[in-house]
KOLDRENMI-165732 format. One line per 3 residues: number of its first residue (from 1); their letters; for each residue x, y, z of N, C-alpha, C. Coordinates in steps of 0.02 Angstrom, whole numbers. Layout:
NUM	a	X:Y:Z:X:Y:Z:X:Y:Z  ...
This chain:
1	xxx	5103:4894:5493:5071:4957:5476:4996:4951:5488  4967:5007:5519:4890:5012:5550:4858:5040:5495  4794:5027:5476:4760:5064:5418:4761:5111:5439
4	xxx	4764:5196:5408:4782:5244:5455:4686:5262:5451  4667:5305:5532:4587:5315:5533:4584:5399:5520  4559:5408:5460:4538:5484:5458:4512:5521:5485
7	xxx	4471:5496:5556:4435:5523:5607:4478:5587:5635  4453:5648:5646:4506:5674:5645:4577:5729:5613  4573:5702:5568:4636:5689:5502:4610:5730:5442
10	xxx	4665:5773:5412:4622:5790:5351:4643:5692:5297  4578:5734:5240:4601:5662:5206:4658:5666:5183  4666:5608:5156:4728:5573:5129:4761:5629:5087
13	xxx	4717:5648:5016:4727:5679:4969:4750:5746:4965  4738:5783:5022:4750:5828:5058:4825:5831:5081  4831:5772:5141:4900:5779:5152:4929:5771:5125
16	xxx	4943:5720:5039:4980:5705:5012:5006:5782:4982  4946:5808:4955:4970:5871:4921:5020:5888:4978  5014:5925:5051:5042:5955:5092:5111:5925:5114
19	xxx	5106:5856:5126:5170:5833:5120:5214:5860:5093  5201:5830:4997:5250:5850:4974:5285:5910:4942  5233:5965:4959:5233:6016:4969:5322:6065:5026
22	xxx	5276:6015:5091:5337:6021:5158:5413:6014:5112  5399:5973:5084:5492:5942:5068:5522:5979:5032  5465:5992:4976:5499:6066:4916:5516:6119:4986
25	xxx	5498:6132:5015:5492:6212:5050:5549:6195:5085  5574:6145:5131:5627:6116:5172:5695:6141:5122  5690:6151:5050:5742:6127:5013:5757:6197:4978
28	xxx	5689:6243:4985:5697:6330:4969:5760:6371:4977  5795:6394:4954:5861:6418:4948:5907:6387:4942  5919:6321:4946:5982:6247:4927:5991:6249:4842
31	xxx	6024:6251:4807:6045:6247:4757:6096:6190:4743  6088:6169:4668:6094:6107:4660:6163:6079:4668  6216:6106:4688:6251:6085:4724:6252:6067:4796
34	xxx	6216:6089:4840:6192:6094:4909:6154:6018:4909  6120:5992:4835:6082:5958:4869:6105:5911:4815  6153:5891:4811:6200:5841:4779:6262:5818:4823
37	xxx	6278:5861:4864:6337:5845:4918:6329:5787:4958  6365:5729:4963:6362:5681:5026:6424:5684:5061  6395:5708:5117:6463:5730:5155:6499:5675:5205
40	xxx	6463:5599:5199:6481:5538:5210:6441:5489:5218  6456:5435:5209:6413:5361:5195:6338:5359:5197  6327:5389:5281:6271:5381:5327:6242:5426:5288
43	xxx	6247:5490:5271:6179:5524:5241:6200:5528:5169  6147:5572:5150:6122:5548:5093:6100:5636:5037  6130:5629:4991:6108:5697:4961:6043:5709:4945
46	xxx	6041:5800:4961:5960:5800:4962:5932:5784:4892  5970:5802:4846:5900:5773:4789:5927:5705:4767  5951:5663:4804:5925:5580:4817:5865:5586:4868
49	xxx	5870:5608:4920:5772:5609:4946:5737:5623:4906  5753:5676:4884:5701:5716:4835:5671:5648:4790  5717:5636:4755:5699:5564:4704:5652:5519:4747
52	xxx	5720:5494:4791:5690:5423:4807:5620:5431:4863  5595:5479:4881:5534:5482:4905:5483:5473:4851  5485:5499:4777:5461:5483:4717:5452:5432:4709
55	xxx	5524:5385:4717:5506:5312:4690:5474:5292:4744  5476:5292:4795:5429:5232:4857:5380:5254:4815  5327:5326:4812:5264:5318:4791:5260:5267:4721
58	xxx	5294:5286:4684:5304:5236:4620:5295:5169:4622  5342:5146:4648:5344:5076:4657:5298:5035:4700  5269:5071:4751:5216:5040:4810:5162:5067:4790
61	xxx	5143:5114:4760:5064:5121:4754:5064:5133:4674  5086:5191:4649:5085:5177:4579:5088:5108:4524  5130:5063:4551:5163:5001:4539:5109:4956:4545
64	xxx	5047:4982:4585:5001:4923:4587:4962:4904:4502  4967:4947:4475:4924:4958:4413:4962:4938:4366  4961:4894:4331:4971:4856:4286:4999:4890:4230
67	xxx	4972:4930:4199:4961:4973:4152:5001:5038:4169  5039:5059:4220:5067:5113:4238:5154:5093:4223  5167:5141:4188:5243:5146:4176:5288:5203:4186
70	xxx	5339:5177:4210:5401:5206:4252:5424:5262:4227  5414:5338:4262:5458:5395:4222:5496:5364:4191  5573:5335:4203:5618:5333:4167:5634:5245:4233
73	xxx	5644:5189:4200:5656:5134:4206:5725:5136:4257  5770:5156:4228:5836:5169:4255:5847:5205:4316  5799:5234:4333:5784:5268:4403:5773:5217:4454
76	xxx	5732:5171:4431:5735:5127:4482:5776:5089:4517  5856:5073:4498:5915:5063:4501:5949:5120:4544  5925:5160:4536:5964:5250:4552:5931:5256:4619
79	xxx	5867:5245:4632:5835:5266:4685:5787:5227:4732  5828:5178:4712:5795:5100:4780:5829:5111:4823  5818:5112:4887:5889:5131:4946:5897:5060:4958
82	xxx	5844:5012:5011:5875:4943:5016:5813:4892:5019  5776:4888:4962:5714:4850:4948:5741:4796:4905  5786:4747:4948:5806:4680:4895:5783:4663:4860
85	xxx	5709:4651:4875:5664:4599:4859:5625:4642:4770  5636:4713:4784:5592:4709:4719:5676:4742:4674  5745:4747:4690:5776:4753:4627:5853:4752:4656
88	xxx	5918:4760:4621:5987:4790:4659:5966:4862:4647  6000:4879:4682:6009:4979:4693:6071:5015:4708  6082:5075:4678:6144:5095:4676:6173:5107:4743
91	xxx	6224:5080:4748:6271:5088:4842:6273:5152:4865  6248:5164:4910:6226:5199:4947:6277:5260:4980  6334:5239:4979:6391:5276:4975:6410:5350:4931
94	xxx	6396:5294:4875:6407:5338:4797:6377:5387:4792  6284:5385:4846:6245:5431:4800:6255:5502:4783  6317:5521:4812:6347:5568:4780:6389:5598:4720
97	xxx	6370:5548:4685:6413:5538:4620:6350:5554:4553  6305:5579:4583:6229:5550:4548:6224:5623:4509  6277:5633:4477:6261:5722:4445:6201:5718:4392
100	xxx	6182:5652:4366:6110:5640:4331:6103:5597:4347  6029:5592:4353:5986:5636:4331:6010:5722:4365  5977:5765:4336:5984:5836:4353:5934:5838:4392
103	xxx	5951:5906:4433:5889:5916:4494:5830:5952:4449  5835:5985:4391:5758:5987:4345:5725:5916:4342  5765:5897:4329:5754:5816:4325:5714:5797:4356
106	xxx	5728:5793:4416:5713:5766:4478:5652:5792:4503  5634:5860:4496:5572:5905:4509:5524:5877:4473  5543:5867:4387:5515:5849:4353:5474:5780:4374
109	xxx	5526:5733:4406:5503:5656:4419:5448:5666:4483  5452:5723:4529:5414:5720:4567:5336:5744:4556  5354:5792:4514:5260:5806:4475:5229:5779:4437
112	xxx	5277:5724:4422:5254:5669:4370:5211:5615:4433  5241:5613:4482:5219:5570:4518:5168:5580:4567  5181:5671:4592:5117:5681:4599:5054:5686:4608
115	xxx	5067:5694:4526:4996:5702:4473:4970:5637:4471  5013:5589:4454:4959:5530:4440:4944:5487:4500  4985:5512:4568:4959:5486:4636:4888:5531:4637
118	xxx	4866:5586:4655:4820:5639:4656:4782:5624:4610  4789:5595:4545:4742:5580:4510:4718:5500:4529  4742:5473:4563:4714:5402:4582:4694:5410:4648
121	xxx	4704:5429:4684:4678:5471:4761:4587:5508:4728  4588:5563:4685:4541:5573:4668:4473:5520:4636  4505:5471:4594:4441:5406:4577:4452:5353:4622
124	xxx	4465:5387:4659:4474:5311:4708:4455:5318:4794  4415:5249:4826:4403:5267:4890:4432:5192:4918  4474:5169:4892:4490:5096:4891:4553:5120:4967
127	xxx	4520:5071:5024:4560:5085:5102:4632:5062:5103  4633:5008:5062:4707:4987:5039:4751:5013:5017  4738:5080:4975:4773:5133:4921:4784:5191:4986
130	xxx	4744:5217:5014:4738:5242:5048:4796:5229:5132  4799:5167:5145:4840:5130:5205:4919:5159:5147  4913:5134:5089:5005:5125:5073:5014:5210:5064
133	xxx	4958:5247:5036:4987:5338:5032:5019:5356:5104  4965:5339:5147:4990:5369:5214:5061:5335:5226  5084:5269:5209:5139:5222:5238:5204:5298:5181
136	xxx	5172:5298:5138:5220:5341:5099:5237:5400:5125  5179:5423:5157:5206:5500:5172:5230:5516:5240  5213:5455:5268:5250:5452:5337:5345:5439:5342
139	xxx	5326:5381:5294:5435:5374:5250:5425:5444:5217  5407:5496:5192:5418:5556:5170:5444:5607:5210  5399:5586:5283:5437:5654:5335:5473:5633:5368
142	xxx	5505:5560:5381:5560:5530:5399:5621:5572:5364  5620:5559:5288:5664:5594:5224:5668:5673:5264  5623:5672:5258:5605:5775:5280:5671:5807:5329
145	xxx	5669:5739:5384:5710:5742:5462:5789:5743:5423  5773:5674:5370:5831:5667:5366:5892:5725:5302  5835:5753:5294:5862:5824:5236:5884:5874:5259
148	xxx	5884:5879:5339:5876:5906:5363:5951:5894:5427  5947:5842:5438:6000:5827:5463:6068:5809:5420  6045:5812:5367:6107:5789:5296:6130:5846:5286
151	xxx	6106:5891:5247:6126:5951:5260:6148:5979:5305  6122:5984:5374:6165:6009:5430:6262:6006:5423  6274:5911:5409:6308:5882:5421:6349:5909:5377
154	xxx	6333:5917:5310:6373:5955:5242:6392:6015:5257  6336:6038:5267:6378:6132:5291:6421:6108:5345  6406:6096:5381:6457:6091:5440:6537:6049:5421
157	xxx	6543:6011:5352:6599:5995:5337:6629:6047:5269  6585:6094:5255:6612:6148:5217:6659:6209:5270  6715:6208:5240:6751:6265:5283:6726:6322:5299
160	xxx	6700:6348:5254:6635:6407:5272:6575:6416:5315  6541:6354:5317:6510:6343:5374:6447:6384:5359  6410:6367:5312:6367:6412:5271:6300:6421:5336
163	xxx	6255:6461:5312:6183:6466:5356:6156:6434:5309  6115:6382:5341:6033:6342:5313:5981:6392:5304  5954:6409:5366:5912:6453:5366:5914:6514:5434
166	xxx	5904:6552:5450:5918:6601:5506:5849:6569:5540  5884:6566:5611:5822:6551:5667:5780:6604:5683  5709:6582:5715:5693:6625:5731:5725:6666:5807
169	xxx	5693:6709:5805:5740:6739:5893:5714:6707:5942  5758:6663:5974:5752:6656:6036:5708:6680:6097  5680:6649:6132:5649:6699:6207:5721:6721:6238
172	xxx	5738:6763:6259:5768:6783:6305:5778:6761:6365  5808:6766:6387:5834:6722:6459:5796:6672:6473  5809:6623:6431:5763:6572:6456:5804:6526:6473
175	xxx	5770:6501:6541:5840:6484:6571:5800:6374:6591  5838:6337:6578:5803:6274:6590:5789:6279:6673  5740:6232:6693:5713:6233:6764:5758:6180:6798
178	xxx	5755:6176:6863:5781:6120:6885:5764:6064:6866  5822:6007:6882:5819:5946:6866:5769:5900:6932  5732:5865:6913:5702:5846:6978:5672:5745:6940
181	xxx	5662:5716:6975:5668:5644:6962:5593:5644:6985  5550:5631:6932:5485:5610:6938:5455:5527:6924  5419:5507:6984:5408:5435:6997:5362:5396:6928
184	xxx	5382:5348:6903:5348:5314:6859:5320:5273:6862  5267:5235:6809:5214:5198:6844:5250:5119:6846  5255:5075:6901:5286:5014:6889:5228:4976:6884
187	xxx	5267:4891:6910:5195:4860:6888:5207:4822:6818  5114:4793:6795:5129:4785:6710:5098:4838:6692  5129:4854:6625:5086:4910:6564:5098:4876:6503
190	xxx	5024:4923:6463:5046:4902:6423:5076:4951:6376  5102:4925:6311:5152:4987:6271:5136:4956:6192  5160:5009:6139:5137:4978:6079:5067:5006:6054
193	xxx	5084:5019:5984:5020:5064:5952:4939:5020:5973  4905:5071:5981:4834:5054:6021:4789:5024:5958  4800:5041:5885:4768:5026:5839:4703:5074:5801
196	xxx	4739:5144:5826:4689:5189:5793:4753:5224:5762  4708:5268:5700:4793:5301:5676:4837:5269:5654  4872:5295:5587:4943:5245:5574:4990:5232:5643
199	xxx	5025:5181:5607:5080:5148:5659:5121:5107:5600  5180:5124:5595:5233:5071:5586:5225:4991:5613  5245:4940:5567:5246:4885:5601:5284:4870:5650
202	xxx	5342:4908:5677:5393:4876:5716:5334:4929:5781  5298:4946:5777:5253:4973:5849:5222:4919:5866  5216:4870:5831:5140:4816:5851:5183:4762:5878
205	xxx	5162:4716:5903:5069:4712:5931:5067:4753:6011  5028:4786:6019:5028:4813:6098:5033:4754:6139  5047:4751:6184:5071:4694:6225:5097:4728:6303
208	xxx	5079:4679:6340:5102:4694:6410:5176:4675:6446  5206:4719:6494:5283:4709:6499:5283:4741:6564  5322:4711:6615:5339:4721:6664:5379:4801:6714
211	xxx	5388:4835:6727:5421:4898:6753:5436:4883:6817  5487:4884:6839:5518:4896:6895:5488:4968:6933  5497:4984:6977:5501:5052:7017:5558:5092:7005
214	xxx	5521:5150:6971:5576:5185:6903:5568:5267:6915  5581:5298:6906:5593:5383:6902:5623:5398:6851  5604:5452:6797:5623:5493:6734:5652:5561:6754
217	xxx	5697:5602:6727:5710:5663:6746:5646:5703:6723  5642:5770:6745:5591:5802:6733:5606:5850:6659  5662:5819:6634:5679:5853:6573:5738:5861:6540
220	xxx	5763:5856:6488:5820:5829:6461:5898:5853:6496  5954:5815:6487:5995:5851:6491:5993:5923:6461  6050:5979:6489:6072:6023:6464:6121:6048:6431
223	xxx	6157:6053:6376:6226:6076:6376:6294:6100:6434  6261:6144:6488:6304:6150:6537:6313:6102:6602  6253:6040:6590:6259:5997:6630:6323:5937:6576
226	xxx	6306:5935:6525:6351:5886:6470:6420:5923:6499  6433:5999:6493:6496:6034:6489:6556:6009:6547  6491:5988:6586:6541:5996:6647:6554:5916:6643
229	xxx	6527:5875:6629:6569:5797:6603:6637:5815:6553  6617:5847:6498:6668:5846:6458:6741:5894:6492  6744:5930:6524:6773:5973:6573:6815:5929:6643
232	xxx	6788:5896:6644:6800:5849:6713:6831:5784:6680  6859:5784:6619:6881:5714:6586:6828:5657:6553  6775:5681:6562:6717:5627:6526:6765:5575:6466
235	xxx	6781:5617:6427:6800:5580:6372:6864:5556:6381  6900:5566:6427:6964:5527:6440:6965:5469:6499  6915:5455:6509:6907:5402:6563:6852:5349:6552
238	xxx	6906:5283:6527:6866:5214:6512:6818:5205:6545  6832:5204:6607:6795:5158:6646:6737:5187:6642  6716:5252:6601:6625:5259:6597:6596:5216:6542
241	xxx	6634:5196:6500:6620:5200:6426:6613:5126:6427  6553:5088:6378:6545:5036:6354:6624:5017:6310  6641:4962:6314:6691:4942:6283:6702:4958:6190
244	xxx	6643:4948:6152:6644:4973:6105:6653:5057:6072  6610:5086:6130:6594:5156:6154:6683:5188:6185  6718:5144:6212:6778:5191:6208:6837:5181:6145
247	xxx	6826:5104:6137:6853:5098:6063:6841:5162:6016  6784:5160:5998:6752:5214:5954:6765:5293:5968  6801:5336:6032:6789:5385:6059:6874:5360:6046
250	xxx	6909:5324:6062:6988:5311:6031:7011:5303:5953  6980:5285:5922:6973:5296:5848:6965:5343:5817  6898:5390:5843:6877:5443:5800:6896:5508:5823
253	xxx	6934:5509:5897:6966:5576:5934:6909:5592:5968  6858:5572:5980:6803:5619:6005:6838:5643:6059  6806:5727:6058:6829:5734:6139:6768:5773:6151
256	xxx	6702:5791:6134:6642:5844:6137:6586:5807:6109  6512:5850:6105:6468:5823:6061:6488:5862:5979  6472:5827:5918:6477:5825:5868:6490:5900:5846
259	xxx	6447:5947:5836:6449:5979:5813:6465:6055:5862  6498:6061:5941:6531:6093:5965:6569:6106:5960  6610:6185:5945:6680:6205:5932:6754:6179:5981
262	xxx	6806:6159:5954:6842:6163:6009:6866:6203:6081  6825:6265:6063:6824:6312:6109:6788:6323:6166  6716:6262:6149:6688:6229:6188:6642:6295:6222
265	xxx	6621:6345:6208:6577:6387:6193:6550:6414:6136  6549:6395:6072:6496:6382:6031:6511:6321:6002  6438:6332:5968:6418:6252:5893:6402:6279:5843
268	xxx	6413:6227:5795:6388:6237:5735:6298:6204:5733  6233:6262:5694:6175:6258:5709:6180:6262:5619  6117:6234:5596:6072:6263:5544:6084:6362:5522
271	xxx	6079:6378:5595:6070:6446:5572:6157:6469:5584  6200:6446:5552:6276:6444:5557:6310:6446:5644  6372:6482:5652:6397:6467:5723:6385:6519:5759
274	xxx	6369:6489:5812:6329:6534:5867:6351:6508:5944  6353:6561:5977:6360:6541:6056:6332:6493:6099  6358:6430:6127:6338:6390:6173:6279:6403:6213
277	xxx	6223:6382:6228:6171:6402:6259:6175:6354:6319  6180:6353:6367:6213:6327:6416:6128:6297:6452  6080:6329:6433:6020:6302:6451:5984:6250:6407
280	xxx	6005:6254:6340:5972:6208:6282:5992:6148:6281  5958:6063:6276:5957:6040:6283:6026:6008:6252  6082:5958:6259:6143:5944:6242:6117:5880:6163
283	xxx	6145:5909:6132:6127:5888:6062:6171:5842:6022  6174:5805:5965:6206:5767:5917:6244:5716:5961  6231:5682:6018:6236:5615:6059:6246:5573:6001
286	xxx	6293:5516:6026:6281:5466:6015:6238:5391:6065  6244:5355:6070:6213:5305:6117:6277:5302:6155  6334:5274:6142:6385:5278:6185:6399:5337:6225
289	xxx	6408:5417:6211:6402:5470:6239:6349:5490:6276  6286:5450:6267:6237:5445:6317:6247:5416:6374  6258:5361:6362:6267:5311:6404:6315:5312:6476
292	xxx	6370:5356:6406:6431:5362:6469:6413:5418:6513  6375:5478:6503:6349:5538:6543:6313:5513:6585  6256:5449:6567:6222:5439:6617:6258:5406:6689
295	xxx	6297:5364:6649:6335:5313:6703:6371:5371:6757  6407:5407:6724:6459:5471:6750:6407:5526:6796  6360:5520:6789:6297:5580:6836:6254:5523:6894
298	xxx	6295:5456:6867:6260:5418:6940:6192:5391:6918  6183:5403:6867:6112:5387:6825:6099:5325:6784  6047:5329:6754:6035:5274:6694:6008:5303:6623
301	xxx	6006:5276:6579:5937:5283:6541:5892:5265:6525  5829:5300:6512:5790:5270:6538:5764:5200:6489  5727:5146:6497:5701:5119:6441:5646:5108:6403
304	xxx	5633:5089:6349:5582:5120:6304:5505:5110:6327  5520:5059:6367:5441:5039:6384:5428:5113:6464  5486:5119:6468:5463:5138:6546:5455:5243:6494
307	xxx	5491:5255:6450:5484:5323:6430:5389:5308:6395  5384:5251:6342:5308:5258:6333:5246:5237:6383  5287:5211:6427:5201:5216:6477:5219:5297:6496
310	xxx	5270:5339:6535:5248:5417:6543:5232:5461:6480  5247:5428:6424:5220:5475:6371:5141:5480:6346  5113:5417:6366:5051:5377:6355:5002:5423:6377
313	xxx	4942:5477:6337:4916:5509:6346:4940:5608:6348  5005:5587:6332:5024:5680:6361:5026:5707:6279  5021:5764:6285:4967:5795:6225:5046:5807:6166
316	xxx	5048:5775:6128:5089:5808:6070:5105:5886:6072  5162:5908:6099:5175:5978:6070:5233:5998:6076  5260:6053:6071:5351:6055:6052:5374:6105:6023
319	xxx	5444:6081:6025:5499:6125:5971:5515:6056:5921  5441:6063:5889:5464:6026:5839:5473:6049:5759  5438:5989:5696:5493:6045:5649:5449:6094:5609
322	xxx	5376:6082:5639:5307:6148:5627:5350:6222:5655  5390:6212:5719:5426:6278:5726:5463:6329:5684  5513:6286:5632:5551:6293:5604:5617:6318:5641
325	xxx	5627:6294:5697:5666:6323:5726:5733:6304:5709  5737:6216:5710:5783:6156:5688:5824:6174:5730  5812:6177:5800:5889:6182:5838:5831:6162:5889
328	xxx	5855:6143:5973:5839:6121:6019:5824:6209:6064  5782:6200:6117:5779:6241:6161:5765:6243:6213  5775:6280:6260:5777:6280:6310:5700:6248:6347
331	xxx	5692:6200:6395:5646:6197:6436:5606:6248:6453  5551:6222:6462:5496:6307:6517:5471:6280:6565  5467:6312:6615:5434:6291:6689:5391:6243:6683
334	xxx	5354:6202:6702:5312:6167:6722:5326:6095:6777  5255:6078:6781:5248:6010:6807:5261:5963:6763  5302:5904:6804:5309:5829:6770:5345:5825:6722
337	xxx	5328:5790:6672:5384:5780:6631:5403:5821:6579  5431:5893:6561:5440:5923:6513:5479:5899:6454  5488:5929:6379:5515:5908:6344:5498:5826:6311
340	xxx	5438:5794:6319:5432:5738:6312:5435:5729:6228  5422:5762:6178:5403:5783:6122:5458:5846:6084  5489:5830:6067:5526:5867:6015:5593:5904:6026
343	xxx	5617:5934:6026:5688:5949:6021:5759:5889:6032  5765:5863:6058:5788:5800:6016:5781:5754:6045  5794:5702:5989:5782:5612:6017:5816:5585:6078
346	xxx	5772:5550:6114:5810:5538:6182:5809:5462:6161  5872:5442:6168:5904:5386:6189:5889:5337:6237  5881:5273:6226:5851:5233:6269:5897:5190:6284
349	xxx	5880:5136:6364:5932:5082:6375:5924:5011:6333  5859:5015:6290:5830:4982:6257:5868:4957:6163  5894:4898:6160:5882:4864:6087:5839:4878:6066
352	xxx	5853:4883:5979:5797:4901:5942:5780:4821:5917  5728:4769:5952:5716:4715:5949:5660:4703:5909  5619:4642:5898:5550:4663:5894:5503:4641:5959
355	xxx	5434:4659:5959:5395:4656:6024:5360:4572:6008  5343:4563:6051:5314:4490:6073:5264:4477:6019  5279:4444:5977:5209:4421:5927:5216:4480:5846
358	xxx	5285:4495:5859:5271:4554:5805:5297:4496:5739  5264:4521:5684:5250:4514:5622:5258:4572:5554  5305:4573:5525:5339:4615:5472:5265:4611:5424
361	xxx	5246:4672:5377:5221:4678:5329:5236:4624:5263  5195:4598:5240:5199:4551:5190:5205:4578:5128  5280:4541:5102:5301:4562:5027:5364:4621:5045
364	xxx	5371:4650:5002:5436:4692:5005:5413:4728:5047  5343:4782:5083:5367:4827:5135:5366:4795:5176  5402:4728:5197:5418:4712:5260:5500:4707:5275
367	xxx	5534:4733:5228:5597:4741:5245:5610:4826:5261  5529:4872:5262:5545:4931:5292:5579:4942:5363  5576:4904:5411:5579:4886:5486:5629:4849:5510
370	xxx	5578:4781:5467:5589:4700:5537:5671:4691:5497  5702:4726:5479:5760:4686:5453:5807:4698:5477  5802:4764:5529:5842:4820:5532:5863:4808:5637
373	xxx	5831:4731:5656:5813:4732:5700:5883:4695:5731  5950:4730:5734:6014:4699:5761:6061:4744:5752  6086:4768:5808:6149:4815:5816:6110:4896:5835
376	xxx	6056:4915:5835:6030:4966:5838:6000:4991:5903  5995:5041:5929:5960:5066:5984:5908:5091:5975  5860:5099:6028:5796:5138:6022:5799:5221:6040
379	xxx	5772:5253:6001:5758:5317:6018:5672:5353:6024  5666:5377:6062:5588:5401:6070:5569:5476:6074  5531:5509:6067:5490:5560:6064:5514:5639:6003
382	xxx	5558:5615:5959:5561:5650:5907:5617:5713:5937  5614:5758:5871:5664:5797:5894:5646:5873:5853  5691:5932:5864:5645:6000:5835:5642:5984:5752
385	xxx	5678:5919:5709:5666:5906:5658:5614:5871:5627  5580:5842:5679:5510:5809:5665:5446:5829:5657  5415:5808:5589:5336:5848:5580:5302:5824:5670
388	xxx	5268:5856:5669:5223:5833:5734:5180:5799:5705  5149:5796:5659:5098:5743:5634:5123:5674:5599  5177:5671:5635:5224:5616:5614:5259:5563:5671
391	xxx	5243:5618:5726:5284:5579:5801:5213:5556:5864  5210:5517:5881:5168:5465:5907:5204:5433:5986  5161:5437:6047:5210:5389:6104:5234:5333:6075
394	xxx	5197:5293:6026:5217:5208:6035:5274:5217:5971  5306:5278:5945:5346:5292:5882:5412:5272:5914  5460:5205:5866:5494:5191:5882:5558:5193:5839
397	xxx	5593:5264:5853:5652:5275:5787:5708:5217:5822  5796:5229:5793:5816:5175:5775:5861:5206:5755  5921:5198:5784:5988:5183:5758:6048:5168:5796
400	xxx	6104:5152:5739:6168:5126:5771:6201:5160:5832  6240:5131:5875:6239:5163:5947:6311:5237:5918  6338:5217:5853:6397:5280:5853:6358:5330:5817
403	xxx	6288:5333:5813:6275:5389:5757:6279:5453:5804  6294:5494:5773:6284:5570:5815:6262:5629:5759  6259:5612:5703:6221:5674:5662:6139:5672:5662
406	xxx	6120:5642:5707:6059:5654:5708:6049:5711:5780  5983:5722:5777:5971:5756:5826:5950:5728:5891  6006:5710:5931:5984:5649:5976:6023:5669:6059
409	xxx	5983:5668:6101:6015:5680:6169:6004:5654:6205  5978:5645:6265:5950:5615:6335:5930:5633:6389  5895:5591:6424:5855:5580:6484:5869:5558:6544
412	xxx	5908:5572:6582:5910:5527:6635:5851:5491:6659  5864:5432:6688:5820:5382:6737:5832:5383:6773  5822:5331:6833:5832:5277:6895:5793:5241:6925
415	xx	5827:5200:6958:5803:5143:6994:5772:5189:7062  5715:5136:7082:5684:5159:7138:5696:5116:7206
């Protein structure tokens, strides 16, 4: 983690208020059944974020002070997700079983925490206090993504198939541009947070790495480009599929992306079921369902070093989750690389490893990351669920290659 530089930046104290502000508002019309539901292992009910974003501040910055004591002791048991080192924590499975604390409760625990963060933010100019708020509120809009994608996942296993929130309207015929293969820089580069601005530890140390002679698509897959794999047997033919990747697609029935009807002209969205957009980017991927599209279109994907040297300098902006759109959209004309930034996570050919010389945070937040570094893939440039003041080129998300409730799609590459 980088001391984060306020140059720039509102202060600290500021965003903290706004932060956690974002998360209440994310959670506006959910009622406390909505946000008690775990609709399986991987996610997580919303008022367990709600909490356990509480406790990180608690335990990592509150916790420094000697003299500071725990809303309620027993919480800390309730709302450690996987910080060995400072306690056991309730299995992660269960946290749906968690009918108390109550979600007053829980509101309650968060203005408790707050207040006395905001009140130590206020007598205080100490850079150290300051480095762990930001480390907090950055794991805060991680939570944000992931409240966001939890919920999705719940309505979508309720027979009803409830609305989150109604989108806004669409542009009209907006139709994605052609696909076109733009040249990348080979050579060495370098990649890895530059050292201004927060950064996660698993970004460091910048370091130099080799590129082949490489080309990126000029912009994500599309749904009607995915359609016509799944149409043509995609999912019934091994020989695209990583060996684990067809195991897994034989086990679980896949025959589509996640949250597409069998009718294979609409999905299920945030803003309930709605018609296939045949131009919007192809959504809820897994790494294996990436992989196999790419292989199946004659392609690759691309990898992480070769997506952050073209991201390196191009201006943050998007369908991200400042839109409120929470669904993906369609491309718009331009030069070079569109879509680099937000509507969903693109998938890399890349392990989630660590980089040459990297070094975990000392003491318990170093099992935020470096621990996590086996069995996982890389994903890069965020998705329409991501704060934008949260997603970064050298930002390196992370997960298992069968996940698909996230908001995650792809990029074609190639070799030059």
């Amino acid at each position: 983690m980088a001391v984060p530089s306020m140059r720039g930046q509102l202060p600290v104290a500021t965003r903290f208020r706004q932060v956690r502000q974002r998360t209440l508002e994310l959670c506006a019309g959910l009622g406390a059944e909505d946000l008690l539901v775990q609709s399986m292992p991987d996610a997580s009910p919303g008022k367990w974020h709600l909490a356990h974003t509480s406790w990180f501040f608690e335990q990592f910055v509150l916790g420094r002070d000697p003299g500071y004591r725990p809303r309620d002791p027993a919480w800390h048991y309730l709302f450690n997700s996987y910080y060995q080192s400072v306690g056991p924590m309730h299995a992660r499975p269960q946290r749906g079983v968690l009918s108390r604390p109550s979600l007053d409760e829980v509101h309650g625990y968060r203005c408790h925490v707050d207040d006395a963060v905001s009140e130590l933010l206020d007598r205080s100019d100490d850079a150290e206090l300051a480095t762990l708020v930001e480390l907090g509120l950055q794991h805060e809009q991680q939570h944000q993504e992931l409240l966001l994608t939890d919920i999705k996942h719940a309505f979508w296993c309720n027979p009803l198939q409830p609305v989150y929130r109604t989108a806004p309207a669409a542009a009209t015929n907006a139709k994605a541009p052609s696909l076109r293969f733009v040249d990348g820089r080979d050579g060495i580069v370098e990649i890895g947070h530059r050292g201004e601005g927060f950064a996660f530890d698993n970004e460091t140390p910048r370091h130099r790495t080799l590129l082949q002679p490489h080309a990126l698509a000029s912009r994500l897959v599309t749904n009607a480009e995915y359609l016509v794999f799944v149409r043509e047997g995609g999912y019934r033919e091994p020989g695209l599929w990583l060996s684990d990747g067809w195991a897994t697609v034989q086990r679980e029935g896949w025959q589509h992306p996640l949250y597409w009807q069998d009718d294979l002209a609409s999905e299920f969205t945030l803003a309930g079921v709605r018609a296939l957009d045949p131009h919007e980017p192809a959504c809820h991927l897994s790494y294996y369902e990436a992989e196999a599209f790419a292989r199946w279109a004659g392609a690759r994907l691309p990898t992480e070093a070769e997506w952050e040297s073209a991201a390196q300098g191009v201006e943050i902006s998007g369908n991200l989750q400042d839109e409120q759109r929470f669904h993906p959209r369609a491309a718009a004309d331009g030069d070079g690389l569109l879509q680099l930034y937000g509507d969903v996570w693109e998938w890399t050919a890349s392990p989630y490893v660590s980089y040459p010389g990297f070094r975990p945070l000392p003491g318990s937040l170093g099992e935020y990351n470096g621990k996590f570094m086996c069995g996982q893939w890389v994903l890069r440039g965020g998705s329409c669920a991501t704060p934008r003041s949260h997603i970064r080129a050298s930002y390196r998300n992370f997960f298992p290659p069968h996940a698909r409730w996230q908001f995650a799609g792809l990029r074609l590459g190639q070799d030059r």
